[in-house]
C-alpha positions as CSV (number, residue, x, y, z in Angstrom):
1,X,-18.4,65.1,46.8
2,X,-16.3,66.8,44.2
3,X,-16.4,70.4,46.1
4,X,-15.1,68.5,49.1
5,X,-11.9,66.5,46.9
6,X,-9.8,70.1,46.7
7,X,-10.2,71.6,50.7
8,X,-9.5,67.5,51.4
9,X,-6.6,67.5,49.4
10,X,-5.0,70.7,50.9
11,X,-6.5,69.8,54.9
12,X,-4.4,66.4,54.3
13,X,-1.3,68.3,53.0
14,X,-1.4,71.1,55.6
15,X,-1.9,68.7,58.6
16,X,1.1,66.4,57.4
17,X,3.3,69.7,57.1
18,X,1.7,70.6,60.4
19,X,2.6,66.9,62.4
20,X,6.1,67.2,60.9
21,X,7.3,70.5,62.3
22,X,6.7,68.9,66.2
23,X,9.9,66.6,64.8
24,X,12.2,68.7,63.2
25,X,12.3,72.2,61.5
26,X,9.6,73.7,62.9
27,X,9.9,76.7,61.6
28,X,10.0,76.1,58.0
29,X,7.6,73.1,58.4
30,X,4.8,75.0,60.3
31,X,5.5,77.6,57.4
32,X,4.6,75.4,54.8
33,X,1.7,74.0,56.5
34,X,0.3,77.9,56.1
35,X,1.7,78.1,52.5
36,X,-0.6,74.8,52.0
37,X,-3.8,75.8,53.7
38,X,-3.6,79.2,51.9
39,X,-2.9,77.6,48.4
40,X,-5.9,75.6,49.6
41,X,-8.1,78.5,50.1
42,X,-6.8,81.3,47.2
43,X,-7.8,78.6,44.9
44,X,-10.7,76.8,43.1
45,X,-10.1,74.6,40.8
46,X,-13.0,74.3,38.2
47,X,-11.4,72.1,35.2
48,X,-8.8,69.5,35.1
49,X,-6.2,72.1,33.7
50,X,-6.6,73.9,36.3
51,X,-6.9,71.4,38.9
52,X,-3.5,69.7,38.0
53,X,-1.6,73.8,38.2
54,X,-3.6,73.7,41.7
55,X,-2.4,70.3,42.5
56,X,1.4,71.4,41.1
57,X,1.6,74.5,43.5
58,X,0.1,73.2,46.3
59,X,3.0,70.3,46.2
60,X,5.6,73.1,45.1
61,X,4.8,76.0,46.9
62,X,4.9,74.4,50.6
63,X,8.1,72.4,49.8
64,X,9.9,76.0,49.1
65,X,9.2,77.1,52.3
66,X,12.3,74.7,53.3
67,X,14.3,75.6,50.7
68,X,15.5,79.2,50.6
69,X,16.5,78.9,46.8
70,X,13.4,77.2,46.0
71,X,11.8,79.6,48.1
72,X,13.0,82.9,46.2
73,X,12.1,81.3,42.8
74,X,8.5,80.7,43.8
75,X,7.7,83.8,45.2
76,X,9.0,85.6,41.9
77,X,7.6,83.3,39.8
78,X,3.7,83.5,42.0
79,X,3.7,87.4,41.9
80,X,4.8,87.7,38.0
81,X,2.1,85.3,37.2
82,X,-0.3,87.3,40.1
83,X,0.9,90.5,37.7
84,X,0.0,89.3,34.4
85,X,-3.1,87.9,35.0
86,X,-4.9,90.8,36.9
87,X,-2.8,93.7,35.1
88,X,-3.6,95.8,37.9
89,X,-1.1,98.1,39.8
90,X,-1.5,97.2,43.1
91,X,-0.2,93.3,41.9
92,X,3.3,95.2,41.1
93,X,3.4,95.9,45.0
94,X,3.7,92.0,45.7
95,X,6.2,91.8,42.2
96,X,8.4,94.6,44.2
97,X,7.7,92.7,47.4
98,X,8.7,89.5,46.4
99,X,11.9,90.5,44.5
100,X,13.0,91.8,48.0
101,X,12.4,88.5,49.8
102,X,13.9,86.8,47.0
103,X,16.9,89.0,47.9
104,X,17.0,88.2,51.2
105,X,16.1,84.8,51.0
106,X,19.1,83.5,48.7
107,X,21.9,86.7,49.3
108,X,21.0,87.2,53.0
109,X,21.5,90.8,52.5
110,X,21.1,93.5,55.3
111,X,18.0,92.5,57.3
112,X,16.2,96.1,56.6
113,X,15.7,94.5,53.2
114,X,13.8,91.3,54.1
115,X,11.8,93.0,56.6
116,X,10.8,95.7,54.0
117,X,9.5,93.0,51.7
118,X,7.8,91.8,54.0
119,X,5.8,94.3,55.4
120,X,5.4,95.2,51.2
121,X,3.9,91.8,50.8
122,X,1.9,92.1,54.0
123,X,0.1,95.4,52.8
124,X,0.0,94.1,48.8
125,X,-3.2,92.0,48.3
126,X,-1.5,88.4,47.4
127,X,-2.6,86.6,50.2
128,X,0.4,83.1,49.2
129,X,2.9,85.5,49.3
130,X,1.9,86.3,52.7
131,X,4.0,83.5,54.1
132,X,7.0,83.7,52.6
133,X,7.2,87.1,53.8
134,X,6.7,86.3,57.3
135,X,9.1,83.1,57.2
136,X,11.8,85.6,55.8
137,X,11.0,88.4,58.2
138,X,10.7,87.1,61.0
139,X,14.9,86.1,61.7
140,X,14.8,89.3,59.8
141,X,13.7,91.6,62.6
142,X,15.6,89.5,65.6
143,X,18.7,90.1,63.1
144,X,18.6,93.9,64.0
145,X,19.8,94.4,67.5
146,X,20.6,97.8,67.5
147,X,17.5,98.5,65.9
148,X,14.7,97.1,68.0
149,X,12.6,100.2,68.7
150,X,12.7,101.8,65.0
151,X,11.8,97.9,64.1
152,X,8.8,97.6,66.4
153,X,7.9,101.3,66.0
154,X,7.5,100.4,61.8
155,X,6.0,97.0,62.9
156,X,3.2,98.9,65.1
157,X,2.4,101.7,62.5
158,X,2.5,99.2,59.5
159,X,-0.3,96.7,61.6
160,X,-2.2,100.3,62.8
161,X,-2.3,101.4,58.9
162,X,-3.2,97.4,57.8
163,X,-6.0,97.1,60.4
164,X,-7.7,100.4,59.6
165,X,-8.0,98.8,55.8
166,X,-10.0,96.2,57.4
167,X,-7.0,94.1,57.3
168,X,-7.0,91.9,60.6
169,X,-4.9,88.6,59.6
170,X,-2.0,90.7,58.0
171,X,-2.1,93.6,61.0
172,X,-1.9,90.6,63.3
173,X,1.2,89.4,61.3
174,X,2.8,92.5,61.4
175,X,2.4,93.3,64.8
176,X,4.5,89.6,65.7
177,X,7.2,90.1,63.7
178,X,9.1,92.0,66.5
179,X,8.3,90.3,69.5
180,X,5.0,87.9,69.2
181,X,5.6,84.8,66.7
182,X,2.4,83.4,67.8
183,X,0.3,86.5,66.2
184,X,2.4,85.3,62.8
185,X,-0.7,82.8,62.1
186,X,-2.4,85.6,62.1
187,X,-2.1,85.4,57.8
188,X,-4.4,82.9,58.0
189,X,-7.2,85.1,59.0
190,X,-9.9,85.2,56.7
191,X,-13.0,84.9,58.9
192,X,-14.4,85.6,61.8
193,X,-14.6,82.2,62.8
194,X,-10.9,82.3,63.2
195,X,-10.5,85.6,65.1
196,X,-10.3,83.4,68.2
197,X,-6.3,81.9,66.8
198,X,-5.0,85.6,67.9
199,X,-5.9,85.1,71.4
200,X,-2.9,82.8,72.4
201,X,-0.3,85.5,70.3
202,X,-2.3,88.5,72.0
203,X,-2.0,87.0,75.5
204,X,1.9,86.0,74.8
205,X,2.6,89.9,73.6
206,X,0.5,91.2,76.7
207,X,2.5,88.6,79.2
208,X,5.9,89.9,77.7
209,X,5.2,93.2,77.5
210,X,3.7,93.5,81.3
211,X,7.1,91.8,82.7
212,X,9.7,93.9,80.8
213,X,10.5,97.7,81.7
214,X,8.7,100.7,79.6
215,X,11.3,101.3,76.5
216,X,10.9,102.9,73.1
217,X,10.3,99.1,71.7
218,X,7.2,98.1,74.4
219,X,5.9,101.5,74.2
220,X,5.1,100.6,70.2
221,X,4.1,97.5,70.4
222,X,1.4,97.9,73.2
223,X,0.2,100.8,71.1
224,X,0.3,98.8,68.5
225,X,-1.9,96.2,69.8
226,X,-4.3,98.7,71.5
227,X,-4.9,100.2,67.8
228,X,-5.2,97.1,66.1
229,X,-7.5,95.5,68.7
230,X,-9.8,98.9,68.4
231,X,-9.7,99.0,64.9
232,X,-10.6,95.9,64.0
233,X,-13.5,96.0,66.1
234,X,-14.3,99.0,64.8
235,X,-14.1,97.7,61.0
236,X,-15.1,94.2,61.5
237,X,-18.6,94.3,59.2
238,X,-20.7,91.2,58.1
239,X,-18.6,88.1,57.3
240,X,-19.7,85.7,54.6
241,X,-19.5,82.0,56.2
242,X,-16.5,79.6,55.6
243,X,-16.6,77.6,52.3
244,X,-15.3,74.3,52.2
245,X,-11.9,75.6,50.9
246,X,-11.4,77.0,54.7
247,X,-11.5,73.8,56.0
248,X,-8.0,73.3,56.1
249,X,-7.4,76.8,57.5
250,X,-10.2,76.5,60.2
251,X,-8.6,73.4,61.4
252,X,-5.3,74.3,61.9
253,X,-6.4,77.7,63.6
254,X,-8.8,75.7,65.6
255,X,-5.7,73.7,66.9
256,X,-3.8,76.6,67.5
257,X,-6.4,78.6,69.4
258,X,-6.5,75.5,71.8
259,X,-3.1,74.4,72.3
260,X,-0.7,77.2,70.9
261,X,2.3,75.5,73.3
262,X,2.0,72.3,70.9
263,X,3.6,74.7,68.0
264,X,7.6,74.2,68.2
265,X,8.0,77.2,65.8
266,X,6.7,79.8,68.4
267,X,9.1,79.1,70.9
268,X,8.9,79.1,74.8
269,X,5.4,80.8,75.3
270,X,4.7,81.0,79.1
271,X,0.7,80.4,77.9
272,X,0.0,77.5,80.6
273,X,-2.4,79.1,82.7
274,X,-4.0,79.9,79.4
275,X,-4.3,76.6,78.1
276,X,-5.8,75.4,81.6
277,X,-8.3,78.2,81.1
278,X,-9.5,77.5,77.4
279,X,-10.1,73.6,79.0
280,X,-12.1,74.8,81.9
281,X,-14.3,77.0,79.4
282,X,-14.8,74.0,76.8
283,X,-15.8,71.6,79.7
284,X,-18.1,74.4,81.3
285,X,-19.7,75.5,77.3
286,X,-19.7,71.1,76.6
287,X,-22.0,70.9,80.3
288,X,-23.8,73.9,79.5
289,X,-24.6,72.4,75.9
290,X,-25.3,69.6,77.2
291,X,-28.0,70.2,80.0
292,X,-29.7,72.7,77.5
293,X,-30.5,70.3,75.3
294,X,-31.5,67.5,77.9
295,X,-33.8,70.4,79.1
296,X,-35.4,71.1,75.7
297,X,-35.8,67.3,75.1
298,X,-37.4,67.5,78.9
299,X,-39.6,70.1,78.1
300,X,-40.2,68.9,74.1
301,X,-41.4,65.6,76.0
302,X,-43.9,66.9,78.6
303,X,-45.7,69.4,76.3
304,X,-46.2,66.0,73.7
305,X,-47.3,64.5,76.8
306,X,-49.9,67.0,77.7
């Protein structure tokens, strides 16, 4: 029962942040739902010291996500710490990375910054700072008018380069910051039990890319999601199952994958007919389920029988 206290603990918190963004903020709230279902799975707590730090940043790190001053302290403060406990080089991408959305966050610099630090933090390998980055980005990229195709163009190479690395949840990410905000969950990607939350974001771009005329912007984002679609196929090896830790990620992807219109912070998505469709298939695999067993329990009966 102990295993299951932690992933408990951090479903309970991401669903509460989850409910509250349908009422107000929805943006920042369904941000900190992800900050909390990723604090949930980056960590295991094995002693009580460490389970109270994992209780104090899973209650600190989500609440930032509403705060931008809050926000910029954290994400310093998590990439530092990232940085002197592994001692590794790569970590000083997410220390560079985060001082950038700090920036942003708090000075609300030019908008080339925040997106830079984001797409830093995207391709560093701190998966908590992965939020933050996208939360700050995202306004970021709608911030530069005059900039949209050199935006989408760095967007689409940056998710191309991600997904070769076998990078599918951040590639995703990248690839919504121009246009897609339902691909954004897309940080939450860890296995490929939760591949299936992209569909709704990959059917949004695809609608909104089909109905708009051929610019320098669509042209790079429907290459983009061509290459990162092929690529991740391509890469996509054995995947180890989902640990009780994933719970709370696995749930709120679940909920997304089913009823992405529910999410306030993704704005008007015309995914109706979607929706309608992933209820017809449920009904049709819950029937199909269903009568399979009833026939093996048929069949399990008459050879007994015999």
């Amino acid at each position: 029962m102990t295993r299951w206290l932690w992933p408990l603990a951090g479903l309970a918190t991401a669903l509460a942040w989850a409910v509250a963004a349908a009422y107000d903020q929805p943006v920042e709230r369904a941000a900190a739902a992800a900050a909390a279902a990723l604090v949930t799975v980056a960590i295991t707590p094995r002693t009580l010291e460490s389970t109270l730090a994992a209780a104090v940043l899973l209650g600190v790190f989500p609440l930032a996500m509403t705060r931008p001053g809050l926000l910029a302290a954290a994400v310093v403060i998590v990439a530092a710490v990232d940085l002197a406990a592994n001692r590794r080089v790569d970590r000083a991408v997410n220390l560079v990375g985060a001082g950038l959305i700090a920036t942003a966050a708090v000075a609300d610099p030019h908008a080339a910054v925040a997106l830079a630090g984001a797409l830093l933090l995207l391709a560093g390998p701190s998966h908590l700072l992965m939020v933050p980055a996208v939360l700050v980005a995202w306004p970021a990229a709608a911030a530069l008018p005059n900039a949209e195709t050199e935006v989408a163009i760095a967007c689409a190479l940056a998710a191309a380069a991600l997904a070769a690395f076998d990078r599918p949840g951040p590639a995703a990410a990248a690839l919504g910051l121009p246009a897609a905000p339902l691909l954004l969950a897309g940080v939450l990607v860890r296995h490929r039990a939760a591949t299936p939350a992209l569909l709704p974001g990959a059917v949004a771009l695809a609608g909104t890319l089909s109905t708009q005329r051929l610019t320098g912007a669509t042209a790079a984002l429907a290459g983009g999601l061509a290459a990162v679609a092929a690529l991740t196929a391509w890469r996509r090896g054995p995947n180890p199952p989902p640990t009780p830790p994933d719970l709370a990620v696995l749930v709120l992807l679940g909920w997304l994958a089913l009823a992405p219109t529910t999410w306030r912070w993704a704005g008007a998505v015309e995914l109706d007919h979607y929706e309608r469709g992933v209820a017809i298939g449920l009904a049709t695999a819950a029937i199909a389920v269903v009568a399979t067993s009833l026939r093996r329990s048929r069949h399990g009966t008459t050879s007994s029988t015999s």
